[in-house]
ZAKOLTI-363217 format. One record per residue: x, y, z of N, C-alpha, C in turn. Coordinates in pm, whole numbers, plus 50000, padded with zeros to 5 digits. Example, Ala and Ser with C-alpha at 12.3 -4.5 7.8 and 13.67 -1.06 7.14 Angstrom:
513194943150780512304955050780513204967050780/512854977550708513674989450714512905000350787/
END
This chain:
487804782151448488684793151408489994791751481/490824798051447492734790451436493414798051504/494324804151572495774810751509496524814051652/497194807351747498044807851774498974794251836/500304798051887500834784251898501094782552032/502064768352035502884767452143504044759352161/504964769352161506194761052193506534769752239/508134763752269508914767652423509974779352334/509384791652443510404804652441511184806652507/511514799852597512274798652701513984799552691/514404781852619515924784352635515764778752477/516964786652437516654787652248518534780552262/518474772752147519714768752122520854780452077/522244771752042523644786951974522984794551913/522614788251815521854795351672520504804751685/519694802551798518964808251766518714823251813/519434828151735519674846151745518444854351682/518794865851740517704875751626518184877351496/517594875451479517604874351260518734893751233/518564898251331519444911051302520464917051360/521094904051434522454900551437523484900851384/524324909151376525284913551212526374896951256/526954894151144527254877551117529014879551145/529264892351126531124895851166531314909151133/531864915251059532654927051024531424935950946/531614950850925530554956050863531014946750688/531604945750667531844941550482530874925650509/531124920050585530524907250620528814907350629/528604913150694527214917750746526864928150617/527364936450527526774939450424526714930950359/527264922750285527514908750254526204899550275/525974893350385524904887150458523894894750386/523604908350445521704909050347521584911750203/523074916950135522774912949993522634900949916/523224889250009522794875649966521964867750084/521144872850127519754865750216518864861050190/518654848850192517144843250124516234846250274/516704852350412515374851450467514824855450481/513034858750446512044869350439512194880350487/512184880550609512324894450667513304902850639/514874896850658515844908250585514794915450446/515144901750381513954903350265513064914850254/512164918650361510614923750386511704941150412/512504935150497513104950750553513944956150461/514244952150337514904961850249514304964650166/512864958050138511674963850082511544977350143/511254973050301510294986350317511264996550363/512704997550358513035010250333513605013750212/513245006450069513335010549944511995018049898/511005010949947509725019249891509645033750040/509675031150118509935043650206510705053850124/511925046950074512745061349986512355067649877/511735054749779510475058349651509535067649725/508925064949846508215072549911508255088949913/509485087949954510205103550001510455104549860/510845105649730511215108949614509815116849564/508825103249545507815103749474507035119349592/507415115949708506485129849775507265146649728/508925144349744508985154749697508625165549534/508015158049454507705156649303506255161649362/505665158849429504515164449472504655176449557/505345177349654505805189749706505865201949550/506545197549527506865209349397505565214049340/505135202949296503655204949238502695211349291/502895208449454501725214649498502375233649522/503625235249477504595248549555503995254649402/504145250649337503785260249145501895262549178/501235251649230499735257249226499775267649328/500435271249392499925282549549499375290049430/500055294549388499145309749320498835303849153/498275315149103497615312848918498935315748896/499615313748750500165319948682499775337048596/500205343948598499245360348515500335365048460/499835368148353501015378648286500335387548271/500605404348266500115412648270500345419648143/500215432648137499785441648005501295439947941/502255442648037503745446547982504515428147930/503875421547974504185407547945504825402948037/504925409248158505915405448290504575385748389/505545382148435504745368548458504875365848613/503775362148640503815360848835503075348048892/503455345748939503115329749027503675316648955/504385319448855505105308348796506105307848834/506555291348875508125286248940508475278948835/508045271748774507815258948675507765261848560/507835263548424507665265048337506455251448274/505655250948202504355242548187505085225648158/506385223548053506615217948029507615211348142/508055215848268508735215248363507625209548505/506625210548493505685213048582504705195448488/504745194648381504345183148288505165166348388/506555170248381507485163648434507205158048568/506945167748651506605166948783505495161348862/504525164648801503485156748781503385140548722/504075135948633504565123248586505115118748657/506345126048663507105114348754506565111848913/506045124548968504875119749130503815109749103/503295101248981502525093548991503095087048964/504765080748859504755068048814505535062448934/506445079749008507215067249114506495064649236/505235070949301504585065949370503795055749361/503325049849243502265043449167503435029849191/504535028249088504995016749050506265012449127/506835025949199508005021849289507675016549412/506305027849497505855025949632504915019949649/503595025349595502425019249674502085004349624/502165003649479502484988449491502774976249528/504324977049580505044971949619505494969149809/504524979849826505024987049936504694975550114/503274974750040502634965250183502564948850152/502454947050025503074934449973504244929950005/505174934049913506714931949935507254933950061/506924945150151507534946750297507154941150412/505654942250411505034939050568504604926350521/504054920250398503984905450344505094893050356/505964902050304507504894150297507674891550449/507244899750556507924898150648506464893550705/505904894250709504894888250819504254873950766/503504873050653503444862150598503684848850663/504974843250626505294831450710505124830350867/505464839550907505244845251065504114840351079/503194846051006501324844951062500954828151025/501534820650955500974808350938501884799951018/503094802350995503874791851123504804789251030/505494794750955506734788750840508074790450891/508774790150832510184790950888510494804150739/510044803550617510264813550551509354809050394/509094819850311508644814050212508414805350117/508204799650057508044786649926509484786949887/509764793949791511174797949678511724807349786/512584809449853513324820249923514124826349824/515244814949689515874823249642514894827849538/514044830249482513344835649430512604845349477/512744843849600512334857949664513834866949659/514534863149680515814873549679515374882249544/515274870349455515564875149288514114884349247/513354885749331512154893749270512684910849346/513564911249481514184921349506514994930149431/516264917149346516604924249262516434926449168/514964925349110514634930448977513844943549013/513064941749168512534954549134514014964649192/514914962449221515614970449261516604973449074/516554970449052517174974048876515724976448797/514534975248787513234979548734513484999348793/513585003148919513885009648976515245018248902/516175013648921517115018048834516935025748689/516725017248647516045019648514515195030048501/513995034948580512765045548583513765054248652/514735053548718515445063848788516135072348671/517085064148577517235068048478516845078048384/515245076048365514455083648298514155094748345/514455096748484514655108348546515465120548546/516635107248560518155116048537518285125448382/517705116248275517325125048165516495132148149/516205142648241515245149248239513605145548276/513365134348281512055131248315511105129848194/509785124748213508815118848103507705132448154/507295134848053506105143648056504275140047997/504805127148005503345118947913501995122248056/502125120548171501595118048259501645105948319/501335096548435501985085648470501185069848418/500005073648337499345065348223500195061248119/501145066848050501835069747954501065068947824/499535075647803498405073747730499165074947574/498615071347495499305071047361498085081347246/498215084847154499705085747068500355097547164/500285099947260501135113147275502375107347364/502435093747432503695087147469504865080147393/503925081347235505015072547166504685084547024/504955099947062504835107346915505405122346976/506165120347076506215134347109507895134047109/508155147547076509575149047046510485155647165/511405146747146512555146547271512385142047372/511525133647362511405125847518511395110747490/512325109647371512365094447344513125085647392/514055088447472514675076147530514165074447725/513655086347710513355089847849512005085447859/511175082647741509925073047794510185058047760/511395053747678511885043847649512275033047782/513095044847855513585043047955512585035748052/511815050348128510485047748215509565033548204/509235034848058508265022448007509215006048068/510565007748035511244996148032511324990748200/511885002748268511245002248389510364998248466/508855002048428507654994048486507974977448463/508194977348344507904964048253508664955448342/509954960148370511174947948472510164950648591/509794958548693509324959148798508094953148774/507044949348742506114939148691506874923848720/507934917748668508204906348699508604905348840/509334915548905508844912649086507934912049182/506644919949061505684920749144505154902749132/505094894348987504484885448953505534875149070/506774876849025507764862749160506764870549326/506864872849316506134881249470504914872149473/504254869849414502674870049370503074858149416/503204847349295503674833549294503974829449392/505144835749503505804830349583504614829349744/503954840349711502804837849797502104828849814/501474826349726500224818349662500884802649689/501664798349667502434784749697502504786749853/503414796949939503224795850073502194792650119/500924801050091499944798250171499104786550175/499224778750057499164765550012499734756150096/500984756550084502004747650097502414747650268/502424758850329503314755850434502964762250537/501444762550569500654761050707501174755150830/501324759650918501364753151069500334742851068/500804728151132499914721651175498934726451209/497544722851175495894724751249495964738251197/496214747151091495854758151051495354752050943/493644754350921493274756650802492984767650747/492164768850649492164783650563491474790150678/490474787050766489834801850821490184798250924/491444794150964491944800051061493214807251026/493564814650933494614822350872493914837650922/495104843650981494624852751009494364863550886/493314874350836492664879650769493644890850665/494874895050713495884895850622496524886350604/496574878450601497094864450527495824862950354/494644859750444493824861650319493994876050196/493984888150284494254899550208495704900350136/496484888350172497804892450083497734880249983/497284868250032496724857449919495544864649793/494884868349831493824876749695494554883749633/495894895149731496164903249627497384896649566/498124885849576499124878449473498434874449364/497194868249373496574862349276496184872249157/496264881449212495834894649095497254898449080/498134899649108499484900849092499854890948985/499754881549021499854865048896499614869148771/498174873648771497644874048647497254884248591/497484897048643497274908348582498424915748563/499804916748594501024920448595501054918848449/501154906048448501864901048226500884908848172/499804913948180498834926048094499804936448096/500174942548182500834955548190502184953548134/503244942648099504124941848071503974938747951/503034933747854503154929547731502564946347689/501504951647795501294962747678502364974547689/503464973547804504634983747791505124982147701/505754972447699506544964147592506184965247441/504624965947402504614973147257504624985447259/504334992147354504295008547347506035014147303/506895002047419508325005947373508465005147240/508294991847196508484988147024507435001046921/506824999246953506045015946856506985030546879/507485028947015508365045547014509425045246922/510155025646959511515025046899511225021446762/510765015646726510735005546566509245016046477/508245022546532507365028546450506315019246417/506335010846478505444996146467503755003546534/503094999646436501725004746478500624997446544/500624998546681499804991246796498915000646814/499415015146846498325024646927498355037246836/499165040546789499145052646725498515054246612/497265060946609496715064246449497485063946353/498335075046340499035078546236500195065646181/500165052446291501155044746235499895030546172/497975035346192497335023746171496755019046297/497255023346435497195019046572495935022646586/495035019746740494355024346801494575028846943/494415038746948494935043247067493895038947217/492515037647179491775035647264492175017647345/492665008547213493115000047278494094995447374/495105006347375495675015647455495185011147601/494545024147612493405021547719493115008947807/492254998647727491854992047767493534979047839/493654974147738494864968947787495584979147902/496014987447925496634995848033495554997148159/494014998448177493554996248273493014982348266/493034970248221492604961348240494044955848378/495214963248315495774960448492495534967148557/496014982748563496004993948642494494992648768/493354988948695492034985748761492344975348878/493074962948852493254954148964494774959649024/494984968148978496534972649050496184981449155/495284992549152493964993449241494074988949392/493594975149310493404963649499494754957349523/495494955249431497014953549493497194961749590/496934979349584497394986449630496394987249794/494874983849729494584985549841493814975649930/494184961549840493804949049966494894947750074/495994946850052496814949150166496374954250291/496174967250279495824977250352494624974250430/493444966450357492114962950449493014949050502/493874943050494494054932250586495044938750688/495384946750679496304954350800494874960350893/494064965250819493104972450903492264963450990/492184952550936491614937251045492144935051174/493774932251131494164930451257494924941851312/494604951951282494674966451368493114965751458/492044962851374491014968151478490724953551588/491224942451463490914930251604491514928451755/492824935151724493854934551808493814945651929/493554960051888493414970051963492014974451982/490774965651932489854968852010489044956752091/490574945952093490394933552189488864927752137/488914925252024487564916951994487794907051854/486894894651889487054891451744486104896051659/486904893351508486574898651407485274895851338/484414908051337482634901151329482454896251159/481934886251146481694881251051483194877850956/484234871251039485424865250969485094857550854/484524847850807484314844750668483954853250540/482854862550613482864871350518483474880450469/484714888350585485954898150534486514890350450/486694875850471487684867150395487484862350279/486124859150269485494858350123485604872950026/485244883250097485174894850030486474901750018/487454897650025488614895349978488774888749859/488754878649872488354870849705487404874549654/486244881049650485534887449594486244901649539/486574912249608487404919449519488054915449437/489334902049447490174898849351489564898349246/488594889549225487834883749110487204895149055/485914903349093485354916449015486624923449008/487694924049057488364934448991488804936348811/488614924648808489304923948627488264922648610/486894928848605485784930048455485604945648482/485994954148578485604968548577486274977048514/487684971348463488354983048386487384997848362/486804988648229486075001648126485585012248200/485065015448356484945025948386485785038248419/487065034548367487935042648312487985048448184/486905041848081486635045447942485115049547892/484595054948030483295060947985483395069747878/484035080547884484355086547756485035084747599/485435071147616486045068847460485195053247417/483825047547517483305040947453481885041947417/481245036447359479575035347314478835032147478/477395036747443476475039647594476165023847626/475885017747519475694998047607477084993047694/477974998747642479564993247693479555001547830/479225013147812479575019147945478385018448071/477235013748043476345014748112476574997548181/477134986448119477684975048161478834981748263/479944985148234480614990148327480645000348443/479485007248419478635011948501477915007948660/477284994748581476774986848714478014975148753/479204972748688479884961948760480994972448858/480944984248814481274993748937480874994349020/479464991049036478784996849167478604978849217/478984970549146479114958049195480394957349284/481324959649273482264958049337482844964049461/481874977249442481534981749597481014976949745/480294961349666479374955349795481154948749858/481774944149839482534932749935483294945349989/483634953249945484434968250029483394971450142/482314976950105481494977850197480974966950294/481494956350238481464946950373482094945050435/483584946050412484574948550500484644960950573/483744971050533484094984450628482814982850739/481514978950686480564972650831481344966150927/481814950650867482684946150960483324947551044/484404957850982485014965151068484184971751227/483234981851137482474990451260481984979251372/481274972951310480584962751380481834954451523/482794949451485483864947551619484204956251679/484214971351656484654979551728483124985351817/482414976051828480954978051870481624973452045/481464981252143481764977352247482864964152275/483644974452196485574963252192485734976252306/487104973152369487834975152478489074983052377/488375001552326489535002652228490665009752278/491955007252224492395013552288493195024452206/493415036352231493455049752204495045050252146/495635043952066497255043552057497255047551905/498025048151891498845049651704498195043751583/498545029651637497895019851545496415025151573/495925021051641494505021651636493775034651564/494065047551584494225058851499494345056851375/495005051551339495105055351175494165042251131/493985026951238493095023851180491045031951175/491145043851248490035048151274489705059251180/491095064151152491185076351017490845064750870/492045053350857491175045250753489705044150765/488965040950848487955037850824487055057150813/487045065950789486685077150745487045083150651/488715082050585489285085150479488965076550380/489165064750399488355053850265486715051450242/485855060550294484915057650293484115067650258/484985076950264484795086550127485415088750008/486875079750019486895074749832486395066649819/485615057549870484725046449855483235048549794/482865058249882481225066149851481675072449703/482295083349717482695090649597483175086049464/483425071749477483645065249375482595060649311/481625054949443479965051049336479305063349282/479625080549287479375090149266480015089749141/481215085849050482095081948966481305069848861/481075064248960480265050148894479075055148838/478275065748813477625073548770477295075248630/477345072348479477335076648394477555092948402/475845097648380475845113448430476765120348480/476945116348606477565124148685479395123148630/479905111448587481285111348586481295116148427/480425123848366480835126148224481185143348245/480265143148361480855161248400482235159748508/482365149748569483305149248655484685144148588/484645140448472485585134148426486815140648402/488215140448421489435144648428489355158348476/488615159148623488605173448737489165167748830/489615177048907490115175848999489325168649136/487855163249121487275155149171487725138649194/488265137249053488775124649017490265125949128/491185132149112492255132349237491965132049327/490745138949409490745138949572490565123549538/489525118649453489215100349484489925093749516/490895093349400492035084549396493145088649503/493095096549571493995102249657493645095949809/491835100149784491645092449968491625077049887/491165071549856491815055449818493085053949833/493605055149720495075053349762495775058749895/495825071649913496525076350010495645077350137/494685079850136493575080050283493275065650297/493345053450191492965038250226494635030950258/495275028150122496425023650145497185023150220/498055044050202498925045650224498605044650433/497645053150437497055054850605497045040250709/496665027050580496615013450673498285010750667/499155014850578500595009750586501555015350708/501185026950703501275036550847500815029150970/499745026051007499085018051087499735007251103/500155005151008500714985451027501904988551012/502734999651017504505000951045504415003951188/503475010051242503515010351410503055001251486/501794992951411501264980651481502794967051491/503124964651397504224959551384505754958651391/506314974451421506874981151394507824970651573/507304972151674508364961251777508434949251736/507874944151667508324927251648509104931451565/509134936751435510164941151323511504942251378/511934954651448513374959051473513294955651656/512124949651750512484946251894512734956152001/512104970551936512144983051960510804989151989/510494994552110509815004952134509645018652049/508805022952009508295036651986507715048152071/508305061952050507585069652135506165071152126/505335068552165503745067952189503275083752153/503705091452224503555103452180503875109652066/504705109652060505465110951919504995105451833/504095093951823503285085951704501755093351690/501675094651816499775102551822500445115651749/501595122451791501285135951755501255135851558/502555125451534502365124251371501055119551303/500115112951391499135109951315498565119451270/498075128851398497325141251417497675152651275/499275152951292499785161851158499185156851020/499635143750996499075134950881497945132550852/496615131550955495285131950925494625146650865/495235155950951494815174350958495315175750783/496695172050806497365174250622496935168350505/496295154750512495875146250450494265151950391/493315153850495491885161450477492055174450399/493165178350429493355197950426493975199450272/494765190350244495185185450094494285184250015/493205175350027492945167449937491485169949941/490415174550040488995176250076488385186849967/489365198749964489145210449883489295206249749/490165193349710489865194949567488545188949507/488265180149599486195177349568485985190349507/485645198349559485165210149557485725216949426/486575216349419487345228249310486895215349189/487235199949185486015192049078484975199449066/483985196949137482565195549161482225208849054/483085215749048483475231549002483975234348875/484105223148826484745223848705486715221448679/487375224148782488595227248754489425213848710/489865215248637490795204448545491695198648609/492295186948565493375181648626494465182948570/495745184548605496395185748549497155194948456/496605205748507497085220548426497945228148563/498895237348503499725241748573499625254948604/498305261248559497385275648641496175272348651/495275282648687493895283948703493525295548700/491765298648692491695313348721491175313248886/491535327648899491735336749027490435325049076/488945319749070488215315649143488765303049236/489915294249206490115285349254491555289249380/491625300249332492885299149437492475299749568/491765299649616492045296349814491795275849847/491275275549740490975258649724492605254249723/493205258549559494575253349605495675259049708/495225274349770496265272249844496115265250027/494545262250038494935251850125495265241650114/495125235749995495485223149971497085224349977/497515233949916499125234649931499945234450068/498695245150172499345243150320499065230050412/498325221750343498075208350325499005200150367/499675196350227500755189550189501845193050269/501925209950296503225206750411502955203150558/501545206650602501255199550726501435182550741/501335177650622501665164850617502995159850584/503335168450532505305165950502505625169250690/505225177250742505835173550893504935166350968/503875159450960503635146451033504795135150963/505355132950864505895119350816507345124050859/507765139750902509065139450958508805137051092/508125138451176507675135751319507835119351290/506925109851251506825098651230508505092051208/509435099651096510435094751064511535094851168/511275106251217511915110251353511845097651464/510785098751535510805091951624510855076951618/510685070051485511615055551411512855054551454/513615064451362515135068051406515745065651567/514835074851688514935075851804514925056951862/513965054451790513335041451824514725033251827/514915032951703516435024951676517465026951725/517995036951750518455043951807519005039451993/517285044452053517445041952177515995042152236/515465035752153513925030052212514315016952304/513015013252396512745005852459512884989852424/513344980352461513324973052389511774964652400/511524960752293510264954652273509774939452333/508634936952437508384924252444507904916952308/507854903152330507584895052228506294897052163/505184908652267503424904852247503294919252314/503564932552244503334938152319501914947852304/501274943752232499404940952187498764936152254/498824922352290498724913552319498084905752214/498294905552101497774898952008497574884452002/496944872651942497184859951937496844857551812/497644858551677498454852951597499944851551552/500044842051499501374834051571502284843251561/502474858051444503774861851480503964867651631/503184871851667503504875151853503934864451930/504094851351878504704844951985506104838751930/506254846251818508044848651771508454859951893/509984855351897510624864451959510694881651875/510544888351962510784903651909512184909451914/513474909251797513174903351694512894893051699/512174885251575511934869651554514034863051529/513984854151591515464847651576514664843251395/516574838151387516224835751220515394828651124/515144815151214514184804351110512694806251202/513024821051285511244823751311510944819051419/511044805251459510534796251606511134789151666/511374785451777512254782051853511534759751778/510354762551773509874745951768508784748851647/508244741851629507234743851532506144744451590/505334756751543504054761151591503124753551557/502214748651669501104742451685499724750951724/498744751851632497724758051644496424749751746/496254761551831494934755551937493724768651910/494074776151907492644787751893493034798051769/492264807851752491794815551620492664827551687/492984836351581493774846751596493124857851642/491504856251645490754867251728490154862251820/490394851851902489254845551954490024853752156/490234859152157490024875652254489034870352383/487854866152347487124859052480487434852552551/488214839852499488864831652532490064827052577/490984836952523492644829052545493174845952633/493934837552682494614851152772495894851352642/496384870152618497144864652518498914862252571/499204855752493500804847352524502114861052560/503024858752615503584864852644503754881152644/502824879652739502544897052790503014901052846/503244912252901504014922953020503044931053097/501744931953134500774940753164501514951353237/502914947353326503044959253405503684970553336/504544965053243505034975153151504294977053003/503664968752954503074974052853501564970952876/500354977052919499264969452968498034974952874/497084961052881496474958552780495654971652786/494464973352678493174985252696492594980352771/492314966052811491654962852920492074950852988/491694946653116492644932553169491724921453126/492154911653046491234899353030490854893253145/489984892153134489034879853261488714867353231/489184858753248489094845553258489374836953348/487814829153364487974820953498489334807853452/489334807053376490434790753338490314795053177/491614785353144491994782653013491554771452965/490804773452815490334761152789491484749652773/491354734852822492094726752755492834726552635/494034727552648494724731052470495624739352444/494974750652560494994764652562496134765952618/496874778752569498434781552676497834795552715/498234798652822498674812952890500004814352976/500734825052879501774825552913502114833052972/
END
């Protein structure tokens, strides 16, 4: 097993600066990162574009969750109370909080940002396969973006963020504005696919000497599986936008009954991606959660082949499970097949979450930021995880089907799996990135807000499912309201953990500490880049002698114990031959 290097950090030539070095004048230096082929600029205008999709797509939910506090009632005289929204206003809001969180952020978010930028780092590159093709997948999703912004500015799409048909391509006055939206995904799809591509060749192609595949550290594997589903499941979603546009604009009959269409095919084509868009969203996230728990609970990673295989195992079952999105619009042999390849695809998740437990089995953990949210992932995803084979159900998901059961799911997945490991891995990473310290406190206290807000959101709507209550309607009766209005005081307990969090970033940049090179003490290779990494990444070319968890063995490389000190002090009588301690 593989992953760290050695060469000399010592005396670095003219050139070798921190990569975030402005190049002359502010026009100059704006200049510089709009035409940058190098990853990380790269990675860092990702991740504060989807950070801002972030903040957009949350306030669209804010709203949403401000119209459920109370029922709507009109009384005897026709006078109306608890409505902010009008239904068709409140339609909007709801749409647009899933398509721009769905296709602007979470997507894109741990791929494109912490991929772009860590990626080469972790194998030993100087920068990706195609660099200018990495520029060019930026600016498509940054005009894909444009475009769905658009559809906003006109008022917004009210289809829901499926854009299910015939009611996306037959409803009146919202025709250029789903024209719009649709056209949108469709361009942002080809950045996700150059993204994909550009991966999949790196990790191929441009290994550090003596790195083979299992010695890549375990988000390396988790961002290789999820390009490969990026590759090939993206052009699904773009060929079927793309007729949905042509049926709104031309009347051409693909999906719509009334034009000859089928709408159910619809469906299938739209989750035959959406299903692996899924693990786009949330393989990332289990390879952040690897080397969150390898790193901060000072152990290696138990059963490394198998997280890594079961990585490619998700990729692959992910494209035959669609249909359990179509229990209800297909025949009982079709759905009872999709039935059990649901509950198939649960085993390699669940092997990565043993795994997990299993290293943190008398690891040396230590109690910080990162490590937190990797400890909330592993409780928040493992009940959209469970609750999903509850889904995987025939029976059970024919009563559960479009309740508000189905949101808490997809909510702790996405947002209790994803969004919680991206968090984790903006603080785990967050000093090598900008070479900056974070307030420690200030990170525990945002977690604390964000875990309390996150449960308090989203726990109660199990319940208000389990109960019958619908998704997607803009009242209820009087029985559900204390369900939604904690869920509502929820959402703002968590809107001020992510201002705490945003806050003390700012501070960071600002006038944080400056960051050692290793201040984890991690041993894969990006820790033994400078913090920042100078521009082409390494002072020499990295040479691999040990595995990126191998924690027993290697003292790790450029540490500070007195100022930043480990959860525990390594003990080692000698370094093996090979071995550096720095």
């Amino acid at each position: 097993m593989t992953t760290t290097t050695a060469h000399d950090n010592g005396h670095h030539g003219h050139h070798d600066v921190s990569y975030l070095k402005p190049k002359g004048g502010a026009l100059v230096t704006i200049w510089d990162w709009m035409t940058t082929i190098d990853h990380k600029k790269i990675g860092v205008m990702y991740l504060f574009a989807t950070l801002l999709a972030f903040f957009v797509g949350g306030v669209f939910a804010l709203l949403v969750r401000a119209e459920l506090l109370f029922p709507t009632v009109t009384n005897a005289a026709g006078d109306v109370t608890g409505q902010i929204f009008d239904p068709s206003t409140y339609n909007r809001l709801f749409t647009l909080h899933g398509a721009v969180m769905v296709f602007l952020f979470i997507i894109p978010s741990t791929p494109a940002a912490l991929g772009n930028f860590l990626l080469p780092l972790m194998i030993g590159a100087k920068d990706v396969a195609f660099p200018r093709l990495n520029l060019l997948s930026w600016y498509v999703y940054v005009f894909g973006s444009v475009v769905a912004l658009i559809a906003i500015g006109l008022s917004g799409v009210d289809t829901g963020w499926t854009f299910y048909t015939p009611y996306s391509t037959s409803t009146e006055g919202e025709h250029w504005q789903v024209v719009f939206m649709t056209l949108g995904v469709f361009i942002l799809g080809f950045s996700s696919i150059f993204t994909g591509m550009n991966f999949v060749v790196t990790v191929h192609k441009l290994r550090a000497p003596g790195m083979g595949w299992f010695d890549m550290p375990l988000f390396v594997w988790a961002i290789y599986a999820t390009a490969i589903i990026q590759v090939l499941a993206t052009p699904v979603l773009g060929v079927t936008v793309l007729l949905l546009t042509l049926e709104r604009v031309f009347q051409i009959g693909f999906f719509d009954p009334a034009l000859g269409g089928d709408p159910v095919l619809y469906q299938h084509f739209f989750w035959f991606y959406s299903h692996p868009a899924v693990y786009i969203m949330i393989l990332p996230g289990m390879g952040i959660m690897s080397e969150l728990v390898g790193v901060h609970a000072r152990k290696k990673i138990f059963g490394y082949r198998a997280v890594a295989f079961s990585s490619m195992g998700i990729a692959a079952i992910s494209f035959i499970v669609w249909g359990h999105h179509l229990f209800t619009s297909e025949g009982e042999l079709v759905s009872a097949i999709f039935s059990f390849l649901t509950f198939l695809v649960a085993i390699p998740s669940a092997i990565k979450v043993f795994n997990w437990v299993a290293t943190l089995y008398k690891g040396s953990i230590a109690i910080n930021t990162p490590m937190c949210y990797a400890l909330a992932f592993l409780f928040t995803f493992s009940i959209g995880g469970l609750t999903g084979i509850y889904l995987g159900a025939l029976a059970v998901d024919l009563h559960l089907h479009d309740t508000y059961f189905i949101v808490a799911h997809f909510h702790y997945v996405m947002m209790g799996g994803a969004v919680i490991a991206f968090l984790g891995g903006i603080h785990h990473w967050w000093p090598k990135m900008f070479g900056k310290m974070y307030d420690e406190r200030a990170g525990l206290l945002g977690f604390t807000l964000v875990f309390i807000g996150f449960n308090l959101t989203f726990f109660p709507q199990f319940l208000m499912g389990a109960n019958g209550m619908p998704r997607r309607y803009a009242t209820y009766v009087a029985d559900y309201e204390p369900f939604h209005q904690a869920s509502t005081i929820g959402s703002w307990i968590l809107l001020a953990g992510f201002l705490v969090h945003l806050g003390a970033f700012i501070h960071s940049l600002v006038a944080g500490k400056p960051a050692p090179a290793n201040p984890w003490g991690g041993l894969s290779l990006e820790w033994e880049a400078e913090s920042p990494p100078i521009e082409h990444n390494f002072a020499h070319e990295p040479v691999i002698h040990h595995g990126p968890y191998d924690f027993d063995d290697v003292v790790p490389p450029h540490c500070d114990p007195a100022d930043y000190p480990l959860p525990e002090p390594i003990e080692s009588d000698s370094v093996a031959p090979g071995k550096h301690a720095h």
